[in-house]
Structure formats: structure tokens, C-alpha cells
DRENDO-1510 file (C-alpha; in Angstrom, 1 decimal, always signed):
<recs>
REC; n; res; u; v; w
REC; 1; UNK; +2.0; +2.2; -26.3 .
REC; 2; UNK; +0.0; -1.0; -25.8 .
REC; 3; UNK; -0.7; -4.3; -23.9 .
REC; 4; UNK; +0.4; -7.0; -26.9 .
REC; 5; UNK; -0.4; -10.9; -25.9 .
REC; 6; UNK; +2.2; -11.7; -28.8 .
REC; 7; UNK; +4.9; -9.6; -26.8 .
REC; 8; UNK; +4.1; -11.5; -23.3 .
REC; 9; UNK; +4.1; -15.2; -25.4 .
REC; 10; UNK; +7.6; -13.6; -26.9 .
REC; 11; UNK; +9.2; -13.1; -23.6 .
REC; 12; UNK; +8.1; -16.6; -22.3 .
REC; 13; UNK; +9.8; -18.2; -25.0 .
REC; 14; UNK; +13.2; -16.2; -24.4 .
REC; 15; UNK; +12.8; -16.7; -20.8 .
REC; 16; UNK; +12.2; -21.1; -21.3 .
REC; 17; UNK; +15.0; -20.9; -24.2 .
REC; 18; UNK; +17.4; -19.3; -22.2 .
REC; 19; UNK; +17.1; -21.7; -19.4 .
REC; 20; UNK; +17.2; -24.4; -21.6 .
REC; 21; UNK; +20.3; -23.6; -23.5 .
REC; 22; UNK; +22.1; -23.0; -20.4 .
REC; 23; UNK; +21.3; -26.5; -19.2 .
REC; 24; UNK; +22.4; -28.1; -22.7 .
REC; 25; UNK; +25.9; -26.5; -21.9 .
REC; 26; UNK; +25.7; -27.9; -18.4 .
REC; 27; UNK; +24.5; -31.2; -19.7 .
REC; 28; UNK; +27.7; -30.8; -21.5 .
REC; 29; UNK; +30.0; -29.9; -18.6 .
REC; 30; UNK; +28.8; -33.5; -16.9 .
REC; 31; UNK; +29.3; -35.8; -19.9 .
REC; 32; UNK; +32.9; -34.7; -19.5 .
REC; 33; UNK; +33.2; -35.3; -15.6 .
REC; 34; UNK; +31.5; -38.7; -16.3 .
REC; 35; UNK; +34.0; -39.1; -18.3 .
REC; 36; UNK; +37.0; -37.9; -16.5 .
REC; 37; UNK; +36.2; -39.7; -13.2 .
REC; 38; UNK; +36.1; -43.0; -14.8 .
REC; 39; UNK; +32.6; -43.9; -15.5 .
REC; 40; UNK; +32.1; -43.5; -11.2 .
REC; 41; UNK; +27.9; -43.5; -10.7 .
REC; 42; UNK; +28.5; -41.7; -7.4 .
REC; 43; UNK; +30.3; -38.6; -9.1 .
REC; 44; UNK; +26.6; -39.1; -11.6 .
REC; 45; UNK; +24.4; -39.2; -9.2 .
REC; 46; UNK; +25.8; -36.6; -7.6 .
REC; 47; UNK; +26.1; -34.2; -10.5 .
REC; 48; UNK; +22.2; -35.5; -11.6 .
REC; 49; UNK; +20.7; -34.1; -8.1 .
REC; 50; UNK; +22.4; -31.1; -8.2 .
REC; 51; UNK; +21.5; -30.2; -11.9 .
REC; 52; UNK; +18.0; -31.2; -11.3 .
REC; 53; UNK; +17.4; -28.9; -8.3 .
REC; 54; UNK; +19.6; -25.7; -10.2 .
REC; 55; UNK; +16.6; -26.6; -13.1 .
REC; 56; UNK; +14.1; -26.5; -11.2 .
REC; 57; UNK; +15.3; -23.5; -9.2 .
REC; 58; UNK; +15.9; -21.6; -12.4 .
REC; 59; UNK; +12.6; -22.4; -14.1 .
REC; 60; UNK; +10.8; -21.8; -11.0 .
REC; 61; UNK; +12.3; -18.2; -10.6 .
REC; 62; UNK; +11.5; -17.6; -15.0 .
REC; 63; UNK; +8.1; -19.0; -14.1 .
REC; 64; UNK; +7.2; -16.4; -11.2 .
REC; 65; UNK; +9.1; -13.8; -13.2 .
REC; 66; UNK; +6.8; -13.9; -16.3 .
REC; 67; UNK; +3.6; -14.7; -14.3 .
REC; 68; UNK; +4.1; -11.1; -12.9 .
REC; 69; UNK; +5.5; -9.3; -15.9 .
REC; 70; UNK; +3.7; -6.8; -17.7 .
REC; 71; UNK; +4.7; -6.2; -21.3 .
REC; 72; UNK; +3.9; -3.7; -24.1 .
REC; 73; UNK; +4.6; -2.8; -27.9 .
REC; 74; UNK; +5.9; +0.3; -28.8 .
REC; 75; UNK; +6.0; +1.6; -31.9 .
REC; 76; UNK; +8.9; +2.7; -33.6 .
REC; 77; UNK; +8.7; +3.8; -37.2 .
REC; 78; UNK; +8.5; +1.0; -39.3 .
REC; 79; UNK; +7.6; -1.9; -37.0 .
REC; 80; UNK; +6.3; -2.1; -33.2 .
REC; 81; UNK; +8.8; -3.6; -30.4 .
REC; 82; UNK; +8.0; -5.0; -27.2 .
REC; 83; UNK; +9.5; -4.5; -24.0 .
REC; 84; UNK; +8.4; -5.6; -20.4 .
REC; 85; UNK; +7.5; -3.0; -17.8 .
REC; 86; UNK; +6.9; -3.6; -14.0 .
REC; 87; UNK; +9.5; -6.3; -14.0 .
REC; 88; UNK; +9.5; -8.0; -10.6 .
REC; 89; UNK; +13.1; -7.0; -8.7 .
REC; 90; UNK; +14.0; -10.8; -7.3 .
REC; 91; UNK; +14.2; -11.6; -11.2 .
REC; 92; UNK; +18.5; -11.6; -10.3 .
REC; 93; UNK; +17.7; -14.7; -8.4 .
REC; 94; UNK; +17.8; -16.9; -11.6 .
REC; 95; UNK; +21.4; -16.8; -11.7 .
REC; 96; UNK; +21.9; -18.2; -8.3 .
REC; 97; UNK; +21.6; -21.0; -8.6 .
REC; 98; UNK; +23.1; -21.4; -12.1 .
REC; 99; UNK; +26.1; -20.2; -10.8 .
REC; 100; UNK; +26.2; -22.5; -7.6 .
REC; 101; UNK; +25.7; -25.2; -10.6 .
REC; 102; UNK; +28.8; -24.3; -12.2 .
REC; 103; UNK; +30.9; -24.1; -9.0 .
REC; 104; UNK; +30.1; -27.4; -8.2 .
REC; 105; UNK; +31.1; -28.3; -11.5 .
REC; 106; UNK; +34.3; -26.7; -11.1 .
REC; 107; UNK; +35.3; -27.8; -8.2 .
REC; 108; UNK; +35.1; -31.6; -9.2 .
REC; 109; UNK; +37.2; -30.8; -12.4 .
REC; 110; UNK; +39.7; -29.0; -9.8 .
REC; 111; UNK; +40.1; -31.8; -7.6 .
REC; 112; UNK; +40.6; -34.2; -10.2 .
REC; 113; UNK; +43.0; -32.1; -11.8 .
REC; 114; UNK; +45.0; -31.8; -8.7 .
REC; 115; UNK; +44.5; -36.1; -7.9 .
REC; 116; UNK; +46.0; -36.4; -11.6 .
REC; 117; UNK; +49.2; -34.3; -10.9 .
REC; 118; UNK; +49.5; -35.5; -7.8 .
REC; 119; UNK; +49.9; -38.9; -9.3 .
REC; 120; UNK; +52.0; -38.3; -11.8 .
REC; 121; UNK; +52.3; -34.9; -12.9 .
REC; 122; UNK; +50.9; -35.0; -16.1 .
REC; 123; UNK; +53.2; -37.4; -18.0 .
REC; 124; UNK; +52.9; -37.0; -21.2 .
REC; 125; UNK; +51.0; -40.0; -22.5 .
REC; 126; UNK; +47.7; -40.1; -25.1 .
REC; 127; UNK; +45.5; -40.2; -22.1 .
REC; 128; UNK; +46.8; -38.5; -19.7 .
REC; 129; UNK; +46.7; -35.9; -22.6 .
REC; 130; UNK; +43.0; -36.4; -22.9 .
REC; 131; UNK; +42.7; -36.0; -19.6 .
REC; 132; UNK; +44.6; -33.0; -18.9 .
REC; 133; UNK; +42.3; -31.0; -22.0 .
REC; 134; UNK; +38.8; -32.1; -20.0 .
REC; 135; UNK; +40.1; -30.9; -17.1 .
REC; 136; UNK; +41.7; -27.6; -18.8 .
REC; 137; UNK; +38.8; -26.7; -20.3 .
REC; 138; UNK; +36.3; -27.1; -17.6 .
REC; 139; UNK; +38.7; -24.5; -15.6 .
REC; 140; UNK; +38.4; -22.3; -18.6 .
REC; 141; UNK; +34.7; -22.5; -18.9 .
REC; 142; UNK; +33.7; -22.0; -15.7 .
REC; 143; UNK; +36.2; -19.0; -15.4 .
REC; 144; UNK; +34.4; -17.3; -18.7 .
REC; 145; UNK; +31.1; -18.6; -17.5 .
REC; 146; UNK; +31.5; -17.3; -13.8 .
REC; 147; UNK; +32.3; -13.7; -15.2 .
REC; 148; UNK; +29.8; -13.4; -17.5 .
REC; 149; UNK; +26.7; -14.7; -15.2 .
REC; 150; UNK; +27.9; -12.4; -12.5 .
REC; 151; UNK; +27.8; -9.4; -15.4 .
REC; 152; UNK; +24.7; -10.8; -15.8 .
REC; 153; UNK; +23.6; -10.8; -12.2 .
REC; 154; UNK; +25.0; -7.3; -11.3 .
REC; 155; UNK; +22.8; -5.5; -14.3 .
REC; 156; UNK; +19.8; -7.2; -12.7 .
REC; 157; UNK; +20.3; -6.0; -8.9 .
REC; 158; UNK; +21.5; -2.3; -10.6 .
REC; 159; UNK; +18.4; -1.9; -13.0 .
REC; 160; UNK; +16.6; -4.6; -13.9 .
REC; 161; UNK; +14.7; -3.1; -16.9 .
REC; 162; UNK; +18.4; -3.5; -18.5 .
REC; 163; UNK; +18.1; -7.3; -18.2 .
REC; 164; UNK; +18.1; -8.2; -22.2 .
REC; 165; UNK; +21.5; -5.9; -22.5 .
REC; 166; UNK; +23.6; -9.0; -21.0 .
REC; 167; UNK; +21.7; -12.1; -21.5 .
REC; 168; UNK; +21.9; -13.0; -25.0 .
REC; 169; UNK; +26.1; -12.8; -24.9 .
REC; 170; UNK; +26.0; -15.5; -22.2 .
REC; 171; UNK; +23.9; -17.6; -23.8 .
REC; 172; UNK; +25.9; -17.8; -27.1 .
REC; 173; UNK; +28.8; -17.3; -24.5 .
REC; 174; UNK; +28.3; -20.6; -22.7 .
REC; 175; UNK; +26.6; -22.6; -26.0 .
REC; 176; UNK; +30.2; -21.4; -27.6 .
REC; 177; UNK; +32.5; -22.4; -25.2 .
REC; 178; UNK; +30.5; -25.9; -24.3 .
REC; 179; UNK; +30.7; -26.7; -28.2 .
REC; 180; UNK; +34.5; -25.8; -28.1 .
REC; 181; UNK; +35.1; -28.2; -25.3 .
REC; 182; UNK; +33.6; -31.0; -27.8 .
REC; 183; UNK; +35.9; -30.2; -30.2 .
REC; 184; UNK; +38.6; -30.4; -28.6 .
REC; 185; UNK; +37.9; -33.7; -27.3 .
REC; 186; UNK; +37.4; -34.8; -30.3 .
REC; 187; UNK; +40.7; -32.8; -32.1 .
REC; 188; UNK; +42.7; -34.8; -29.0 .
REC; 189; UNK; +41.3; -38.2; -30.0 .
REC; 190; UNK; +42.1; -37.8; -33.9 .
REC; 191; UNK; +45.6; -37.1; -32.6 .
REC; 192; UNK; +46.2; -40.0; -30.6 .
REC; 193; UNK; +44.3; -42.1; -33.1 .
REC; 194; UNK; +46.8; -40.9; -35.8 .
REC; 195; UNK; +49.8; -41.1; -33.4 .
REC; 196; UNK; +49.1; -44.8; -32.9 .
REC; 197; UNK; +49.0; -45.7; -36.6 .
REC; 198; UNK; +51.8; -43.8; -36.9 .
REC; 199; UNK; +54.0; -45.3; -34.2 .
REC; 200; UNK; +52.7; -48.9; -35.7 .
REC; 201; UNK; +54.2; -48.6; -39.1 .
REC; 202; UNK; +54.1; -51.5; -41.6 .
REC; 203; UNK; +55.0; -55.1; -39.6 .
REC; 204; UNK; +55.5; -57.0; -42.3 .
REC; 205; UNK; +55.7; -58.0; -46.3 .
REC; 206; UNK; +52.5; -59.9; -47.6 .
REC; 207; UNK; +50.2; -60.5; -50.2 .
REC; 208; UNK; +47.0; -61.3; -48.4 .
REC; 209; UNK; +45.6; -58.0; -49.6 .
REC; 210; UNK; +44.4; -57.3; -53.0 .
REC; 211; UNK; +46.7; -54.6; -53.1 .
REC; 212; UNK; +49.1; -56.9; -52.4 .
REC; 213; UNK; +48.5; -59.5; -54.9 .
REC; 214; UNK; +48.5; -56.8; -57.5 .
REC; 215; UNK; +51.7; -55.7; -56.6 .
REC; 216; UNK; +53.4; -59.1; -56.0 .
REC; 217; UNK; +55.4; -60.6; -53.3 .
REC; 218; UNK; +58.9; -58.9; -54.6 .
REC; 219; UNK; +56.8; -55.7; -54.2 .
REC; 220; UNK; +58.2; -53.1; -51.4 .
REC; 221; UNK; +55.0; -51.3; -51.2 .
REC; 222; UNK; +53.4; -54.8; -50.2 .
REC; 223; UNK; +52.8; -54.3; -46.9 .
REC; 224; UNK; +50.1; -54.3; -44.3 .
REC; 225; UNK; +49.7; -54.3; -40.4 .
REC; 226; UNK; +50.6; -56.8; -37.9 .
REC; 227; UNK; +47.3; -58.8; -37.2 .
REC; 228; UNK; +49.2; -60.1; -33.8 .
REC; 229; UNK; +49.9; -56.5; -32.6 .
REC; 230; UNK; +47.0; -54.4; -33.8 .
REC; 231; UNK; +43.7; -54.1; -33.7 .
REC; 232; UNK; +40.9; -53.8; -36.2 .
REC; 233; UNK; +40.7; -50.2; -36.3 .
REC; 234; UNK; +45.0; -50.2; -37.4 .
REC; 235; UNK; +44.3; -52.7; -39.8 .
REC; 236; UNK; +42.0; -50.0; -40.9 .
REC; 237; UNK; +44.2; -47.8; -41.3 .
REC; 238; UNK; +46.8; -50.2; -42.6 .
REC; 239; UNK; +44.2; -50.8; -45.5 .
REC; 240; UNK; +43.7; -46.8; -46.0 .
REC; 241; UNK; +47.6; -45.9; -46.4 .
REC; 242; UNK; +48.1; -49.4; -48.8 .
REC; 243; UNK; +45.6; -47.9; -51.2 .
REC; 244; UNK; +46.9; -44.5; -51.0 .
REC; 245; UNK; +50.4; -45.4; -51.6 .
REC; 246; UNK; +49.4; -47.3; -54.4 .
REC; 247; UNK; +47.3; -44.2; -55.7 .
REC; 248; UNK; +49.8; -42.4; -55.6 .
REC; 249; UNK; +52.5; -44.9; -57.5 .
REC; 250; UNK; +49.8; -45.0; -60.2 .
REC; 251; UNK; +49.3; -41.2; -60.9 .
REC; 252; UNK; +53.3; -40.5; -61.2 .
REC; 253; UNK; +53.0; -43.5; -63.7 .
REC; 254; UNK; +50.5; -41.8; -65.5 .
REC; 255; UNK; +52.8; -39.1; -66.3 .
</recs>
């Protein structure tokens, strides 16, 4: 066994990565409330104060932690592999005040929730849709995320030298779910999107369209969107299913 620098400059990047990471998924988590409480700078500021002191509280605690760790490489055949020793015991303390983060968090995404169906229970329109997925998976992520820091937590007030046993699962934990959350953001916008064209269907015959001036006036596949009654992103769409229709008129006329 022996003092390595390499090992201590290896535990300070896992120690600022870690942080970091977990701040990108809580970066996340207040996008979405931005989002879900209409745009309000209060809610922002709010959440922007809060995230800055849980930072700084975290980094401070990473900071004191690795100014005070010891580290060493042992070998093991084939390769050496480093591992801290006199870890200092308050190093639990970094999950404090991520956790008092995320409950913050949580409880704005709860009270929205309940303001929503209050209002109107839900009804089943494209944003209240929207609306009821940012707030669904907020609850979800903070209920995974709360379980898995307190794992976390727990290991480090039972045996600290077991602290790299836990940590790397919630990271990729909480980098997971906030990724998931995006997705299904976006997953609920393609649907409306797509439910809108849908419910717009063709207005009307014409031939201002080069598709329709191939096809000619007499034409039933002549067709586009109401410019009165859509927007530009229909007309879009409009445009896409012309020119697929006709696609596909041309390739069973091939045969």
C-alpha cells in the first residue's frame, strides 16, 4: 500500500462530477416547474435561491471532505486501485441539503397538482394533459430520488468507508429519471401535435399547391388545409400528407 496523488486527483473529480450531475437533474426538475406555473418569476426566483444555497452547501461539504481525505493505491494483481482511508465522518452531510432541494421541489409540483384538480379535475384536454405528466413525473422523481439519497445517506452514518457502494446508482438514478421526464414531455407534445392535424382534416378542394396542379381540379386527392382556420405549422402538415398521399397513388401505379 501507498500514498498515490493520481488516486487523491481521482476522488476529487468523482466527488465535483457527482455534485454536478445531481444539479443538472435538478436544473431539470425547475425548467419543468417554470414551466408548469406559467412562466411566474416569483416561483424562479424562488427555486434559483434555493438551488444556489443546496450547491453551495453541497460543494462546500465535497470540498472539506477531500481536503481531509487520505487516499491510497493498493495493489491487486494486475493493476493498482485506490481507495480513501481516514474519511472524515460528517461526509453524510452532503445529502442534506440535496434532499431538502428536492422536497422543496416536490412540494411546489404537489400543490400545483392539487390547484389543477381543484379547478377542474383534470379534464381531459391537450394541456391539461401536458400538464398533468409534469406534474406526475415530478411526484415520481422525487419519490425514486428521496429513497435512493436516503440509501445513500444511511450507508454514510452506518460506515462511511462504504460510501462508493451507493453513489454511483443515484447518480445514473436521477440522470435517468430526469432524462425520462424530457421525454415524456416531449412524447406528450408529438401527440397533441398529431391530434390537432388530425382533428383538422382537409378544409377544402384547391389547386394552389403543386400537388394540386398536377393532379387537377376534378382531382379528390386535391386538397390542402384551411388557411382561415390553421396555422402555419398545419399547413405544414397539410403539405406533408398531400405529398405522401400522392406517393403513395404513384407506387400502386407503378405496379
Amino acid at each position: 500500500m501507498r500514498h498515490d496523488s493520481s488516486c487523491l486527483r481521482f476522488y476529487y473529480w468523482q466527488g465535483y462530477s457527482g455534485v454536478i450531475a445531481c444539479m443538472i437533474a435538478e436544473a431539470i426538475l425547475q425548467m419543468r416547474l417554470y414551466a408548469l406555473y406559467s412562466l411566474n418569476r416569483k416561483i424562479l426566483y424562488l427555486m434559483i435561491g434555493c438551488f444556489i444555497l443546496s450547491s453551495a452547501t453541497s460543494i462546500a461539504v465535497v470540498n472539506f471532505v477531500l481536503a481531509n481525505i487520505q487516499t491510497a493505491s493498493h495493489l491487486i494483481p494486475g493493476f493498482p486501485f485506490c481507495f480513501p482511508i481516514n474519511i472524515p465522518r460528517y461526509f453524510y452531510a452532503l445529502w442534506i441539503p440535496i434532499l431538502a432541494f428536492e422536497t422543496v421541489l416536490f412540494v411546489l409540483a404537489a400543490f400545483q397538482g392539487y390547484l389543477n384538480y381543484r379547478l377542474d379535475g383534470f379534464a381531459f384536454r391537450s394541456e391539461e394533459r401536458l400538464v398533468k405528466i409534469l406534474i406526475r413525473d415530478s411526484i415520481i422523481y422525487y419519490g425514486v430520488v428521496l429513497v435512493t439519497y436516503l440509501a445513500c445517506l444511511l450507508v454514510m452514518v452506518i460506515n462511511v468507508n462504504f460510501f462508493e457502494v451507493p453513489i454511483p446508482f443515484s447518480l445514473a438514478l436521477s440522470c435517468t429519471f430526469g432524462n425520462r421526464t424530457i421525454l415524456n414531455v416531449r412524447e406528450a407534445h408529438r401527440d397533441a401535435h398529431q391530434t390537432m392535424a388530425v382533428a383538422s382534416g382537409p378544409r377544402r378542394p384547391t389547386t394552389d399547391t403543386p400537388v394540386g396542379k398536377a393532379l387537377g381540379t376534378n382531382s379528390p386527392q386535391a386538397f390542402t388545409f384551411d388557411s382561415e382556420n390553421t396555422d402555419s405549422s398545419n399547413r405544414s402538415t397539410g403539405d406533408i400528407f398531400e405529398m405522401e398521399f400522392v406517393t403513395s397513388s404513384k407506387v400502386r401505379n407503378s405496379y
